[in-house]
C-alpha positions as CSV (number, residue, x, y, z in Angstrom):
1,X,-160.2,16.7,70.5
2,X,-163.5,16.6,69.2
3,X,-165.4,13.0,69.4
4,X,-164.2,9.6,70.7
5,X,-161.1,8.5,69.6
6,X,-160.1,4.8,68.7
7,X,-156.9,4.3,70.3
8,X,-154.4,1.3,69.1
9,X,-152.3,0.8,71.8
10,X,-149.3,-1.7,71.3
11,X,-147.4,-3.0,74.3
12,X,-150.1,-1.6,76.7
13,X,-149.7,-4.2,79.1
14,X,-145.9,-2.7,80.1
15,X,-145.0,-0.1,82.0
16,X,-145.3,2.8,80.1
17,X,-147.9,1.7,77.8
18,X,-150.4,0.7,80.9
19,X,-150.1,3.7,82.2
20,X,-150.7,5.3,78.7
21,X,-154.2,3.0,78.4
22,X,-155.2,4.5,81.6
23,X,-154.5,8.0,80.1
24,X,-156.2,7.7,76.9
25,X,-159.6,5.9,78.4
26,X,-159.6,9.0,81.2
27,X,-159.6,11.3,78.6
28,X,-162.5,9.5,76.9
29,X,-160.9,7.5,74.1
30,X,-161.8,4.0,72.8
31,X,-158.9,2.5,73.9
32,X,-157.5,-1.4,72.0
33,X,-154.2,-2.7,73.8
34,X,-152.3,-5.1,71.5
35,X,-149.6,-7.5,73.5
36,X,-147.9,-10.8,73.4
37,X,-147.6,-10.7,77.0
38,X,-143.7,-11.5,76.4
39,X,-142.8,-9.0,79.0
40,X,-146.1,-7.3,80.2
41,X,-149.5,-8.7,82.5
42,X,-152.7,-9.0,81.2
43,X,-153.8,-7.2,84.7
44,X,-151.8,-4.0,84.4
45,X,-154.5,-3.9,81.3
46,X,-157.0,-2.1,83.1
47,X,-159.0,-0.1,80.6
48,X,-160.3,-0.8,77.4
49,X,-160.1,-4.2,75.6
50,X,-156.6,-6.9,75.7
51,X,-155.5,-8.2,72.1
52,X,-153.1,-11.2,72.7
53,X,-151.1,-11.2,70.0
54,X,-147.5,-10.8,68.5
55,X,-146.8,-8.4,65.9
56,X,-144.9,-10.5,63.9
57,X,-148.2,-12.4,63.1
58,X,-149.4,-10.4,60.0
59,X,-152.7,-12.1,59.9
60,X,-153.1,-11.4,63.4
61,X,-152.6,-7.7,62.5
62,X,-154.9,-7.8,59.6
63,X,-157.6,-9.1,61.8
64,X,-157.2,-6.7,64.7
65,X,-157.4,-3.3,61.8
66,X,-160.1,-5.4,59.8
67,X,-162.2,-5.0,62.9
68,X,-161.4,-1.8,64.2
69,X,-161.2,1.9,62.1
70,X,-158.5,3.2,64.4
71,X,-157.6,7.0,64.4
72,X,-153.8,6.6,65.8
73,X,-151.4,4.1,67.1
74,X,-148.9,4.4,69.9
75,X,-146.7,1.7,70.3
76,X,-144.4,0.9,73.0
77,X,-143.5,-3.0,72.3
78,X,-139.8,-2.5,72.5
79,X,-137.2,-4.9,74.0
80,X,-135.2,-2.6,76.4
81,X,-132.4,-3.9,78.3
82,X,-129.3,-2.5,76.7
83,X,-126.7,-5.4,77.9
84,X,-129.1,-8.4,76.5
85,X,-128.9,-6.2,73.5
86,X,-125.5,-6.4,73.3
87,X,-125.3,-10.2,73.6
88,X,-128.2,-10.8,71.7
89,X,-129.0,-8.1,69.1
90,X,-131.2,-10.4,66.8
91,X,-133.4,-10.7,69.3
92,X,-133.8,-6.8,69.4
93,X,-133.6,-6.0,65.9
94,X,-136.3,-8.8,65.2
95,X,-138.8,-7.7,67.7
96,X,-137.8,-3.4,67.5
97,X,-137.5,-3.3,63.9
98,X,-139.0,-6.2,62.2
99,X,-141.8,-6.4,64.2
100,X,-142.3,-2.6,64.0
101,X,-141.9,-2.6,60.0
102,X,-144.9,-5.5,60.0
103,X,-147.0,-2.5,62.4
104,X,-146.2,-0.2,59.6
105,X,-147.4,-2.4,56.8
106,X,-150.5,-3.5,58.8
107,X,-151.3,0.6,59.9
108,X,-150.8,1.5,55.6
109,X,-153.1,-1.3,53.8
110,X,-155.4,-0.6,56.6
111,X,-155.6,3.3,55.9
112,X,-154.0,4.4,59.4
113,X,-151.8,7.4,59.2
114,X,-151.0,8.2,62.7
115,X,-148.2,7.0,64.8
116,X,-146.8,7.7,67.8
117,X,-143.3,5.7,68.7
118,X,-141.7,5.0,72.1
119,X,-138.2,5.9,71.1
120,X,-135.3,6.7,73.6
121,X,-132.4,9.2,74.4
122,X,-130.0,5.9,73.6
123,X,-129.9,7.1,69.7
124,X,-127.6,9.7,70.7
125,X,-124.9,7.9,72.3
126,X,-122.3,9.0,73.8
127,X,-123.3,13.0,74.5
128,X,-120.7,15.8,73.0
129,X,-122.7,17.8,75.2
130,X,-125.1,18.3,77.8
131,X,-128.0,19.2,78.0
132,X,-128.7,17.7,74.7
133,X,-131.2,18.5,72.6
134,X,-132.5,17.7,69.2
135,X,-129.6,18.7,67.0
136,X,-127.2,16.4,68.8
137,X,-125.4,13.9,66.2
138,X,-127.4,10.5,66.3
139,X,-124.4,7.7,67.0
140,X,-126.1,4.8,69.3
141,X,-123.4,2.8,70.9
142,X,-125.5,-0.5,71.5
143,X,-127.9,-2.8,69.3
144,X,-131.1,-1.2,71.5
145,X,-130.4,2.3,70.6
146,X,-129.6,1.4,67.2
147,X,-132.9,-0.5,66.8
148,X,-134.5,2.5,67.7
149,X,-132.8,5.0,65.4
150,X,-133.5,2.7,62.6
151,X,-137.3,2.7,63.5
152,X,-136.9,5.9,63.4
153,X,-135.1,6.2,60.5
154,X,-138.2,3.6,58.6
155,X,-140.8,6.7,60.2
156,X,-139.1,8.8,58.3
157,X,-139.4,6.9,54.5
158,X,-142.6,6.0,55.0
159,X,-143.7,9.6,55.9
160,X,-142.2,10.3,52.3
161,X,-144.0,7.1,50.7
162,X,-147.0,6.4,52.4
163,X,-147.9,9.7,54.1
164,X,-147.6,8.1,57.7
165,X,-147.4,10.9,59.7
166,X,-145.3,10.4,63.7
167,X,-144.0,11.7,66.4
168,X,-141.0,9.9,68.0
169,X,-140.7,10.9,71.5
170,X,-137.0,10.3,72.8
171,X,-137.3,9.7,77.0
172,X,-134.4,10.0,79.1
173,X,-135.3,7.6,82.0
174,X,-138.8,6.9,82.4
175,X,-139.6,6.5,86.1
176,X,-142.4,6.6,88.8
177,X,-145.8,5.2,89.2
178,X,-149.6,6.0,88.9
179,X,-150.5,9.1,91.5
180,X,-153.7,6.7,92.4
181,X,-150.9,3.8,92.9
182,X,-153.5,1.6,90.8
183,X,-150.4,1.0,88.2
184,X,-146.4,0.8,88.2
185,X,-143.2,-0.1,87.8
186,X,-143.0,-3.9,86.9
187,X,-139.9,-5.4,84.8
188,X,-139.1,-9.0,85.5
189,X,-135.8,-8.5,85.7
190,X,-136.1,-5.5,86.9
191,X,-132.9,-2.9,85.9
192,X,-133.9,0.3,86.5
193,X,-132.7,2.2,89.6
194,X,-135.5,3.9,91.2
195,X,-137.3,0.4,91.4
196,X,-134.4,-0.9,92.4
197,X,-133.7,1.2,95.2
198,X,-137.1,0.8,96.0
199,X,-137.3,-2.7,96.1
200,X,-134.0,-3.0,98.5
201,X,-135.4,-0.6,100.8
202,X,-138.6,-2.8,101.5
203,X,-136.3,-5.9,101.5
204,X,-138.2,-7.1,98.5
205,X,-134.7,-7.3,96.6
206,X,-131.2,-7.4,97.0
207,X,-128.5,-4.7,97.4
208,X,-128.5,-2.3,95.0
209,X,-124.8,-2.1,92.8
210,X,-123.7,1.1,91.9
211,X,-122.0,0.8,88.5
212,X,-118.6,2.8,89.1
213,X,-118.1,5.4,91.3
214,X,-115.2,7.3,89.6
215,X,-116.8,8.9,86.7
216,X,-116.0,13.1,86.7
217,X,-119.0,14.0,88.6
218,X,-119.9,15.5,91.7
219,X,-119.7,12.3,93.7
220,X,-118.3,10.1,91.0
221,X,-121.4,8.4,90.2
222,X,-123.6,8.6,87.0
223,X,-125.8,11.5,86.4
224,X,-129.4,10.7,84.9
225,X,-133.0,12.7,83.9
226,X,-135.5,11.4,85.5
227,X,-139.0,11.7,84.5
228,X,-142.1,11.2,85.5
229,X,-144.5,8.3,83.8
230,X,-147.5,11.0,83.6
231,X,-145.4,13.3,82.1
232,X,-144.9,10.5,80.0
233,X,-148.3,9.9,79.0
234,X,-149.2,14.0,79.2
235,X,-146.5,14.2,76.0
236,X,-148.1,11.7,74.1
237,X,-151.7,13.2,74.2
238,X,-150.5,16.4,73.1
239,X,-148.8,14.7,70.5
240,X,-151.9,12.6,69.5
241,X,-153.4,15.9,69.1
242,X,-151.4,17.9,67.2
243,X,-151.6,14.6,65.1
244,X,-155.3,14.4,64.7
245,X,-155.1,18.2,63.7
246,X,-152.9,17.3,60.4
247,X,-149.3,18.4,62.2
248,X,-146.4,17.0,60.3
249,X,-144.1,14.2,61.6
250,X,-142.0,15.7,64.9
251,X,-139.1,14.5,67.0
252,X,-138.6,15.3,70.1
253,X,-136.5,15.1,73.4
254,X,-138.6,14.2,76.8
255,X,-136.8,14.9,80.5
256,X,-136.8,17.3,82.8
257,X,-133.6,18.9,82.3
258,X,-132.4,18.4,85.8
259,X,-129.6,15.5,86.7
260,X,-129.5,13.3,89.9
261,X,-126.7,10.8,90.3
262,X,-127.0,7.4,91.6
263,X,-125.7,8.4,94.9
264,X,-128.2,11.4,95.0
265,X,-131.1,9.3,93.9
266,X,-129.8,6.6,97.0
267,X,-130.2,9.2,99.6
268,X,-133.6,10.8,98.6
269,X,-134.9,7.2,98.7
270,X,-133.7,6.7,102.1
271,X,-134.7,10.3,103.3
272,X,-138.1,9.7,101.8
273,X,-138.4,5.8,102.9
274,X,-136.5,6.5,106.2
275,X,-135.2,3.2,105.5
276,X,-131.7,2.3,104.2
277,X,-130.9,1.1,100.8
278,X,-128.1,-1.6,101.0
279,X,-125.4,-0.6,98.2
280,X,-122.5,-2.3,96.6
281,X,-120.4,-0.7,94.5
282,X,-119.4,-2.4,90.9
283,X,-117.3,-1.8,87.6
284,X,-118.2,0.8,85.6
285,X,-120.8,-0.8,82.9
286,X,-119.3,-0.7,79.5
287,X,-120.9,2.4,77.4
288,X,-122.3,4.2,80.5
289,X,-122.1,7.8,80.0
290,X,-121.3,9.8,83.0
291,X,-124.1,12.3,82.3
292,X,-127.4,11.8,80.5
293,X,-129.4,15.0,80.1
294,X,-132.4,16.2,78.4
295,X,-132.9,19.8,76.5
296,X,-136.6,19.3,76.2
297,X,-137.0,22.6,75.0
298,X,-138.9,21.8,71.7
299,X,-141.3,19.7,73.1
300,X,-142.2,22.7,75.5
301,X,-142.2,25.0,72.9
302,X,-143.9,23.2,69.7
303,X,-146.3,20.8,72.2
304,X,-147.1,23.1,74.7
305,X,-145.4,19.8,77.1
306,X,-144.8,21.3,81.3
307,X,-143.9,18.4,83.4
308,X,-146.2,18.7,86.4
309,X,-143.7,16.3,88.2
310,X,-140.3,17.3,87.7
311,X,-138.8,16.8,91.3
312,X,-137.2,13.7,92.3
313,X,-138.5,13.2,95.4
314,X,-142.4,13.3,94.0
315,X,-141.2,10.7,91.4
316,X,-140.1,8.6,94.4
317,X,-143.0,8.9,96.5
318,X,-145.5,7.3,93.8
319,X,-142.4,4.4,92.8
320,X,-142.3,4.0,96.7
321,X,-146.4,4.1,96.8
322,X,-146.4,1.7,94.3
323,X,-143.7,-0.4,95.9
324,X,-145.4,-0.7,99.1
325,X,-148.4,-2.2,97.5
326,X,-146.3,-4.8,95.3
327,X,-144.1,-5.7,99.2
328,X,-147.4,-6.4,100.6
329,X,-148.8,-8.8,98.1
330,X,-145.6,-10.8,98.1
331,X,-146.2,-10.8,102.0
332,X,-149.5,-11.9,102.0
333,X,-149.1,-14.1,98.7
């Protein structure tokens, strides 16, 4: 990519987006982060300059494309947790999809026609098969997926009207930390299982509940695709690219194609730890599939995409790298 880029990157103080920031200014790009700070720090920003502001203040967004000529935008401001979305969609289709449709206006009377979203393998619901891949049938069974699948559905119109050209990449379950260990995992609260796990095994948390235990799997728990943040951040750069070379608008599937279940994932953290990970087990969560699954064959094939970090127990060691450092400032703090 010839020349320095300038980089909008919205929610860059979360987890995937701070690691993208650190990404995009290692690979020489002028790098903006745009937050509210709702659910991200200001000192996961390490790179590049911290906008505090909401996207649902227009002349906030005016402002910040007034000032800067930006080349593409990746945004990653998304509420996530699919049981608040549940008992509070208006707070998810507010901030996913209104907030995302003022982006979109702000990007088009500002001339920026590049976008990459943060979208998720939730606008599938419930899998007819596994692995799936891009063809599966779109049917999200929760307000979160459904906010992203109308996002995606808005990329789509205002490719036709405005010549907005995206790629909506579609992770499985984002997970890991920062090789260097400078960045991490950080979700207050935090409901993601590697973390978790993690955070049990250094006593910084509670037992970890394991949501049923009878599904039709090899040891009755949920199966999940784990992948790695950098590979993460790796799929969006080659995305930006193909972008900045006048590709058309893409979507595409992001995991590593291999399963782990809860159980599975429990044991490699205490192999890896050689600590153990107090478990309880629960209910089965309403709407959990028993297997989630990537095909990430097109995003190998039409990116060029290789996850460099596609075994479980390298994803653990940075999360438990990462961990280690977050158990010793609550120590010392």
């Amino acid at each position: 990519m010839a020349g320095k880029k300038k980089l909008l990157v919205v929610g860059g103080a979360g987890y995937i987006g701070s690691h993208m920031v650190k990404w995009l200014a290692r690979h020489d790009c002028d790098v903006t982060t745009l937050d509210d700070l709702s659910t991200g720090f200001a000192d996961a920003v390490r790179y590049g300059e911290l906008v505090t502001a909401s996207l649902a203040d227009q002349a906030a967004l005016d402002r910040l494309f007034a000032s800067t000529k930006f080349d593409a935008v990746m945004h990653f401001a998304s509420f996530i947790q699919v049981g608040e979305s549940v008992r509070d969609p208006a707070k998810y289709y507010r901030n996913n999809v209104s907030n995302t449709l003022n982006l979109l206006d702000a990007m088009v009377r500002h001339g920026v026609r590049r976008f990459i979203f943060s979208s998720t393998a939730a606008v599938f619901g419930e899998p007819s098969y596994s692995p799936i891949d891009e063809r599966h049938a779109l049917n999200p069974i929760n307000p979160y997926g459904r906010s992203k699948l109308m996002v995606e559905q808005m990329l789509e119109d205002y490719d036709h009207a405005c010549g907005l050209k995206s790629y909506a990449l579609r992770y499985f379950n984002a997970a890991g930390a920062d090789p260097e260990c400078e960045l991490g995992e950080r979700h207050e609260p935090e409901t993601h299982l590697i973390p978790l796990v993690l955070r049990a095994a250094s006593q910084r948390g509670d037992a970890v509940t394991v949501f049923g235990s009878d599904y039709e799997t090899q040891d009755g728990t949920c199966i999940r695709d784990y992948i790695h943040i950098q590979d993460i951040c790796a799929a969006h750069w080659l995305s930006l690219e193909q972008l900045m070379q006048g590709a058309s608008s893409a979507r595409y599937n992001l995991g590593n194609g291999n399963g782990f279940s809860v159980r599975e994932v429990i044991s490699a953290a205490e192999r890896l730890t050689q600590r153990s990970v107090p478990v309880i087990y629960g209910p089965r969560r309403p709407g959990d599939p028993a297997r989630l699954v990537a095909d990430a064959a097109l995003a190998k094939k039409e990116l060029g995409w290789a996850p460099r970090y596609s075994d479980l127990e390298t994803i653990i060691q940075h999360a438990w790298a990462w961990e280690k450092t977050q158990s010793e400032m609550t120590r010392s703090g």
